[in-house]
C-alpha positions in Angstrom: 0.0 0.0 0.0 2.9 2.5 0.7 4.5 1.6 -3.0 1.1 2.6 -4.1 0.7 5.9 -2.2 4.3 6.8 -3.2 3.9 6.2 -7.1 0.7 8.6 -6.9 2.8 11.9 -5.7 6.0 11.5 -8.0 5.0 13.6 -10.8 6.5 12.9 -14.3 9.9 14.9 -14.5 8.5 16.7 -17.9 5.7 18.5 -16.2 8.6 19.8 -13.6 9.3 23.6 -14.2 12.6 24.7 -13.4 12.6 28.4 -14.0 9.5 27.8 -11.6 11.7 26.0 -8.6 15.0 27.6 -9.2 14.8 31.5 -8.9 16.6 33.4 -12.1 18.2 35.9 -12.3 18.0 38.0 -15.6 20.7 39.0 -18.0 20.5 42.8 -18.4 20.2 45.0 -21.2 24.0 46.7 -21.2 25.3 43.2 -20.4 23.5 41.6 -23.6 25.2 44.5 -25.8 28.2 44.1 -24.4 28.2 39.9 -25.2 27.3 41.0 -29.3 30.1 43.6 -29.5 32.9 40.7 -28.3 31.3 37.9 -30.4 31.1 40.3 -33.7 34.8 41.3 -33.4 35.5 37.8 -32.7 33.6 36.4 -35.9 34.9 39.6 -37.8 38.2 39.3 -36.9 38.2 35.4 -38.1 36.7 36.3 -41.4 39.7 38.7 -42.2 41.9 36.2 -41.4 40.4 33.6 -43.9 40.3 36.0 -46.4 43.7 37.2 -46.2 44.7 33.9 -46.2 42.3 33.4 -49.2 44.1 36.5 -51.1 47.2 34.8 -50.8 46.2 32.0 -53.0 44.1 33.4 -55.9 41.4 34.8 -56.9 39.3 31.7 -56.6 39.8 30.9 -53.3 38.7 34.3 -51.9 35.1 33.4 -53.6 35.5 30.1 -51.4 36.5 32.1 -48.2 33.7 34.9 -49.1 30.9 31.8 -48.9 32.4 30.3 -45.9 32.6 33.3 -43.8 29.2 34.0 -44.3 28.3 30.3 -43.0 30.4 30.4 -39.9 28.8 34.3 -39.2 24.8 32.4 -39.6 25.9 29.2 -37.5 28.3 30.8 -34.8 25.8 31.4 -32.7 23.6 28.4 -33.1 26.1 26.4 -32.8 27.5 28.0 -29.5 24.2 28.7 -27.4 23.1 25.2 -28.1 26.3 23.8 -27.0 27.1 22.7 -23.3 28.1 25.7 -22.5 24.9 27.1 -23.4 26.8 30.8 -24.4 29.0 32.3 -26.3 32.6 33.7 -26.0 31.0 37.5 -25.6 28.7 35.9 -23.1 30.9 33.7 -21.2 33.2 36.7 -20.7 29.9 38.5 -18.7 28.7 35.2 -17.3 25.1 34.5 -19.1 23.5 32.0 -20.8 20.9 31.4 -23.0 17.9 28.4 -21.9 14.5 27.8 -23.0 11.4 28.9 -20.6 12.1 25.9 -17.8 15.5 26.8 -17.9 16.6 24.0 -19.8 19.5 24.3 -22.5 18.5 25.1 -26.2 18.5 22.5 -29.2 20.3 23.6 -32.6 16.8 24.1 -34.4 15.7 26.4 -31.4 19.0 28.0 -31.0 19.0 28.8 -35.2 15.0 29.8 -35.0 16.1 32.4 -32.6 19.2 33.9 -34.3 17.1 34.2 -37.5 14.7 36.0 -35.5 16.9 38.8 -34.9 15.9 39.6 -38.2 12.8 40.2 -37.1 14.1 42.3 -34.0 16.4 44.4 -36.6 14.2 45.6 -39.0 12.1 48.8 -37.3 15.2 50.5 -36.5 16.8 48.0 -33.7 13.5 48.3 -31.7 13.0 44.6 -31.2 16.5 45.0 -29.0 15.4 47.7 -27.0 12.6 45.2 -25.7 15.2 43.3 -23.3 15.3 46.6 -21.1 12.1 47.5 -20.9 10.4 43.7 -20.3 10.0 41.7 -17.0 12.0 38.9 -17.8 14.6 41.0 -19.8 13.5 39.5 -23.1 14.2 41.2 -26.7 11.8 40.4 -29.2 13.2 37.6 -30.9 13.4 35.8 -27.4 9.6 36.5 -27.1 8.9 34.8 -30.6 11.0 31.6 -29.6 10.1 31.5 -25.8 14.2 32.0 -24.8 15.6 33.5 -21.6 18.9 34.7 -21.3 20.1 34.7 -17.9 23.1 34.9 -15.4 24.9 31.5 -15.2 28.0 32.9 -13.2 30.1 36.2 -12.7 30.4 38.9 -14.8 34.2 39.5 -15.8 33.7 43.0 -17.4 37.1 44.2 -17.8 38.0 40.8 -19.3 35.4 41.8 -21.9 36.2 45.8 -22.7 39.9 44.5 -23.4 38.8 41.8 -25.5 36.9 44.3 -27.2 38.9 46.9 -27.8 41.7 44.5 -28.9 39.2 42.7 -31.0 38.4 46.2 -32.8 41.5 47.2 -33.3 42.5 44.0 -34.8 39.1 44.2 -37.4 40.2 48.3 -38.2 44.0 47.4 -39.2 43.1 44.1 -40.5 40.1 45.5 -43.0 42.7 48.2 -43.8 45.3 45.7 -44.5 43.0 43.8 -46.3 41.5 46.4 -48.4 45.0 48.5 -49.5 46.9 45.0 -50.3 44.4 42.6 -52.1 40.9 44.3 -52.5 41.4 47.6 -54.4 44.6 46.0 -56.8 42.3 43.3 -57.5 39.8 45.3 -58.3 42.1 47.8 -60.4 43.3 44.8 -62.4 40.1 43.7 -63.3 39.1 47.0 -64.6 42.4 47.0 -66.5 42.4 44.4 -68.2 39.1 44.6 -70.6 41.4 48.1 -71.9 44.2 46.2 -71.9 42.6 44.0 -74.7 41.3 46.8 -76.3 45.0 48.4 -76.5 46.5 45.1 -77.9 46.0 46.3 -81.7 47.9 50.0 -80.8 51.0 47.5 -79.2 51.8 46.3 -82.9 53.3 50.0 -83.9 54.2 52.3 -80.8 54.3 55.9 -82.5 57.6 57.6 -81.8 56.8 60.8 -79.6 56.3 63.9 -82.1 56.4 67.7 -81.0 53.7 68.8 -82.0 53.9 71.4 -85.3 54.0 75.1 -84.1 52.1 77.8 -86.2 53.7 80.3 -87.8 52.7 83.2 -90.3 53.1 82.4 -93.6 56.4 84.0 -95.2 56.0 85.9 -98.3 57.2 84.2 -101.8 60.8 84.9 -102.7 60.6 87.2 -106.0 63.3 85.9 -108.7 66.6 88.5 -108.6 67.4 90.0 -112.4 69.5 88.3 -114.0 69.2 84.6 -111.8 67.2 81.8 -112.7 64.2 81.1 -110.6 64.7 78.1 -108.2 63.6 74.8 -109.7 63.2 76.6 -113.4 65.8 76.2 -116.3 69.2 77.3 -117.2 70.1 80.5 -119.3 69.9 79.2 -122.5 73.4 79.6 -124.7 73.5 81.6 -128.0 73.5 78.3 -130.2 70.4 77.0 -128.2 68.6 80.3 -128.9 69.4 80.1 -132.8 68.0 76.8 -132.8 65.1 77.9 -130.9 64.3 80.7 -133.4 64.7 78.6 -136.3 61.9 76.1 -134.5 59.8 78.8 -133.7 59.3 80.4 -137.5 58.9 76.8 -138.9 55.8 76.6 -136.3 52.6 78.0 -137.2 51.4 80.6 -135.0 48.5 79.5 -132.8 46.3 81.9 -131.1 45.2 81.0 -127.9 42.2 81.7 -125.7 42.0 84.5 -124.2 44.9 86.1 -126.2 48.2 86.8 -124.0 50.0 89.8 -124.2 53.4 89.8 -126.0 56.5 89.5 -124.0 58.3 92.7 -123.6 62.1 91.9 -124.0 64.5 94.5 -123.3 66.7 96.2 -125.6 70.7 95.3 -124.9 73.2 97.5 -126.1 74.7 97.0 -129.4 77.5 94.9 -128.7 81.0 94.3 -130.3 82.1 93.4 -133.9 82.7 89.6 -132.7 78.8 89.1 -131.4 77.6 90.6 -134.6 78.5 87.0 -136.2 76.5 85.6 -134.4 72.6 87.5 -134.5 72.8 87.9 -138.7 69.5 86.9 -138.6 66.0 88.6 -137.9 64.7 89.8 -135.1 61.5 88.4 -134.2 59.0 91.0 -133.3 57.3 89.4 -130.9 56.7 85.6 -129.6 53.6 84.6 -128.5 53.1 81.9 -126.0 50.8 79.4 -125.4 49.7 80.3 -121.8 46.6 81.4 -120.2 48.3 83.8 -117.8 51.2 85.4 -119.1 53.5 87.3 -117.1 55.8 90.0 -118.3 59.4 89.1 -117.3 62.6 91.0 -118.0 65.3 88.9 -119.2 68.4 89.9 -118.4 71.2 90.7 -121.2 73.0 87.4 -122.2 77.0 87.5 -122.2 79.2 88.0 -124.8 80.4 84.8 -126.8 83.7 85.6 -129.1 82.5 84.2 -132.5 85.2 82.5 -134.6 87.5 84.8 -136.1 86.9 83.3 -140.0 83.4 84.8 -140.4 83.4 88.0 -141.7 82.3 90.9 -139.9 78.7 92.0 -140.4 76.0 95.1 -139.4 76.0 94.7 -135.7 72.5 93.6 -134.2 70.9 93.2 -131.2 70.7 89.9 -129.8 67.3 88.5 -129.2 67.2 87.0 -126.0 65.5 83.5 -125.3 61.5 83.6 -124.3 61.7 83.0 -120.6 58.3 81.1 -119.5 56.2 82.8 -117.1 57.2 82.9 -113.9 54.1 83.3 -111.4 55.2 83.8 -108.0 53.1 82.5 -105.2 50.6 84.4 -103.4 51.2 84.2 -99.4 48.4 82.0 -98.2 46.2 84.3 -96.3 45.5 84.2 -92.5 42.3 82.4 -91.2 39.0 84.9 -91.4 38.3 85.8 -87.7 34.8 87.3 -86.9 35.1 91.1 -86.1 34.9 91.2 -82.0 36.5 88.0 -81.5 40.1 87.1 -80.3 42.9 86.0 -83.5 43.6 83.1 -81.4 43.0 79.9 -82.9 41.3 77.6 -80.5 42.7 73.9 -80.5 40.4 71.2 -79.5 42.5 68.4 -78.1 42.1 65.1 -79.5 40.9 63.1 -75.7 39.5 64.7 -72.5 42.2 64.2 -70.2 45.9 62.4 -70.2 45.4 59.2 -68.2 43.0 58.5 -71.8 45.8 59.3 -74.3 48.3 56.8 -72.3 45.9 54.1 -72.2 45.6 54.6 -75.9 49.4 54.9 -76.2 48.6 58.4 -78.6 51.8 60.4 -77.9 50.9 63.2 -80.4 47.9 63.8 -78.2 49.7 63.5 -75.4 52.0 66.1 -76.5 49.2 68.5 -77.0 47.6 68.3 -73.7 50.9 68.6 -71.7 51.5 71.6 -74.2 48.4 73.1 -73.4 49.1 72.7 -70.0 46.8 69.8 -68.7 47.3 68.4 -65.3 50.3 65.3 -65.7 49.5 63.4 -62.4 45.6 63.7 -62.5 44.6 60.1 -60.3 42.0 58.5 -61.7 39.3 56.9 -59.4 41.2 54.7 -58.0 44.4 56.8 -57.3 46.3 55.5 -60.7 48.2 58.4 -62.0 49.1 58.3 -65.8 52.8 57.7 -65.1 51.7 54.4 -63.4 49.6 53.5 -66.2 52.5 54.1 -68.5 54.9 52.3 -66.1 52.3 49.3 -65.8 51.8 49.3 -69.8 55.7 49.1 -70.5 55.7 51.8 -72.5 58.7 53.8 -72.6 57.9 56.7 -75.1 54.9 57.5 -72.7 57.1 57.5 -69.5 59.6 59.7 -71.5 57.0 62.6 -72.4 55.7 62.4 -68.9 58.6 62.8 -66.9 59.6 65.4 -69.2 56.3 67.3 -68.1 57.4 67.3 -64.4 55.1 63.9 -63.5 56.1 63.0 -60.0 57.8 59.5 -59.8 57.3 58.6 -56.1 53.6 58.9 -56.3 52.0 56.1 -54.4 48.3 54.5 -54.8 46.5 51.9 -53.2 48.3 48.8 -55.8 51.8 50.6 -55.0 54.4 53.0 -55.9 55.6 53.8 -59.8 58.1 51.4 -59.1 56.8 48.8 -58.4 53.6 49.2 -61.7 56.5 49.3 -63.6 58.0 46.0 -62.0 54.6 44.3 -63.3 55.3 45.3 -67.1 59.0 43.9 -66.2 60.5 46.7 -68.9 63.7 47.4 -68.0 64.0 50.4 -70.0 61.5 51.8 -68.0 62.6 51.1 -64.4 65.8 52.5 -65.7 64.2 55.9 -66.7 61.9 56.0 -63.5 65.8 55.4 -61.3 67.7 57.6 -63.1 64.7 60.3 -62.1 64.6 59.6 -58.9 61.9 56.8 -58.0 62.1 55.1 -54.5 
């Protein structure tokens, strides 16, 4: 009869409530914060590390590390509140837990129900947080939604937990800097490279030699013939034999009249010369030659010189000497200035061939380069990502560009994010280059 009375006030162990037999105490709000700061350095500080790591070996592996950190940031917590520890490191470092309503420790499924609730508790601002101070039991919203109570399982080691802190976001600051200056932003400036690197392949067959650029000058007036000279390019002074013969040719031709008729060549008079010329003009003197030109010119020939004749032919009537028909000579009008609009300045306005000099090195143009450093353009304008055109030159191996740069007063110890001139021009491994950025005084 006793084992009967006994069996009858055992109740089952299920329907026993802890939380109701064993007073808790409640996590505050400042303690909860406290816990998520440490744990997010800590999680933050393990995904730099794996992707530093990652950068190391390629670009495929930081993909790999990109996916895993964002697994071991959803299941970090899960993982750690429904272990027996029942907390994490932020929480064990100010002594609280995390159990169910009876005080019991949480499964995984319940322990991952309740981190993605925090969704939930994040989206109007953080006011599902601010719950846990204002609530009886200290609960936040999410802990409301999954029936979770976080409370104190020990003593708080605060200090433990504002150096671990601070340490651990100090570590994430100069780890995301390293991170970002040494693998992020080159990666990122190769990639955006390289589709213009393809494009540039067909301008690396024939690298144009640098050219000054041609300066403007007024146009000099034609040089008028001298009396007496032949005009540059024109013919020789014809000798008396070749004008005989030329006379002779020119009465055996018929005279044709061209359209509109020219004027007759005026040929000047000489002075009756000596006994031993007169040999040589016994025949007539033409009146006048016409030539076949549109627009004739009057020219004065100047007076052939004297040729002794042979001394057998007899003396005869001196003569004048005809002189030979000169053609034409039509000197060259100046070419006239440009027409410039009354009011306006008689500068002429030159409208460079690209916007801005990091453009023209990419395209390896060193005319147009030449004009924009003539015309004054900036020569160590960055680009958006801190490249300055000497760097792109350096980087592209290209010597002539480098050349016309440093000429222009481009600094050679610039730095940007991927590294100094140097060492842009260590990745195009030209050594004609690093010896020209040396001998100017890179570091």
């Amino acid at each position: 009869m006793a084992e009967t009375t006994d069996a009858v006030l055992d109740p089952p162990l299920e329907d026993i409530d802890l939380a109701a037999s064993t007073e808790l105490e409640y996590a505050g709000f400042w303690s909860r914060v406290a816990a998520l700061i440490v744990d997010n350095a800590v999680v933050t500080i393990f995904g730099l590390a794996l992707l530093i790591a990652a950068g190391l070996v390629g670009e495929g592996a930081v993909v790999i590390a990109n996916l895993l950190y964002l697994v071991i940031a959803i299941l970090y917590w899960p993982l750690m509140e429904s272990s027996e520890r029942q907390a994490t490191i932020g929480k064990q470092l100010l002594g609280i837990q995390v159990v169910d309503a009876n005080g019991a420790r949480l499964n995984f499924v319940r322990a991952l129900l309740r981190n993605l609730a925090k969704i939930l508790s994040s989206l109007p601002f953080g006011l599902g947080f601010l719950l846990a101070a204002f609530t009886a039991k200290k609960q936040a919203l999410h802990d409301l939604i999954t029936k979770c109570l976080v409370v104190r399982a020990g003593p708080s080691r605060f200090m433990k937990a504002v150096v671990v802190t601070v340490g651990a976001l100090l570590i994430s600051i100069f780890g995301g800097y390293y991170y970002v200056t040494e693998f992020y932003l080159p990666q990122m400036a190769e990639d955006m490279g390289r589709p213009m690197e393809k494009g540039m392949k067909p301008a690396q067959v024939a690298k144009p030699k640098a050219v000054q650029p041609p300066v403007a000058k007024a146009p000099a007036p034609a040089a008028q013939p001298a009396p007496g000279a032949a005009a540059p390019g024109g013919p020789k002074p014809m000798t008396p034999q070749e004008i005989a013969e030329f006379e002779k040719k020119m009465q055996q031709a018929k005279p044709v009249s061209p359209a509109p008729k020219p004027a007759p060549v005026a040929v000047a008079k000489p002075k009756p010369e000596s006994a031993p010329v007169a040999a040589a003009a016994a025949k007539p003197k033409p009146a006048a030659v016409e030539v076949p030109k549109p627009k004739p010119a009057v020219v004065d020939v100047p007076k052939p010189k004297p040729v002794p004749a042979p001394a057998a032919e007899a003396p005869a009537a001196s003569a004048p000497v005809p002189p030979a028909p000169a053609r034409p000579v039509e000197p060259r009008a100046p070419a006239a200035p440009p027409a410039v609009a009354p009011g306006l300045s008689s500068r002429i306005v030159r409208s460079p061939k690209f916007n801005d000099v990091m453009t023209c090195v990419m395209f390896r143009d060193a005319p147009a380069l030449a004009e924009l450093l003539e015309l004054g353009w900036w020569v160590d304008r960055p680009d958006s990502n801190g490249i300055t055109p000497l760097m792109a030159a350096a980087w592209n191996g290209d010597p002539a560009m480098a050349q016309l740069l440093l000429k222009a007063g481009a600094d050679p110890n610039r730095r940007a994010p991927g590294g100094s001139v140097l060492e842009y021009a260590g990745r195009s491994e030209n050594a004609l280059v690093i010896q020209m950025l040396r001998s100017s005084g890179a570091r």
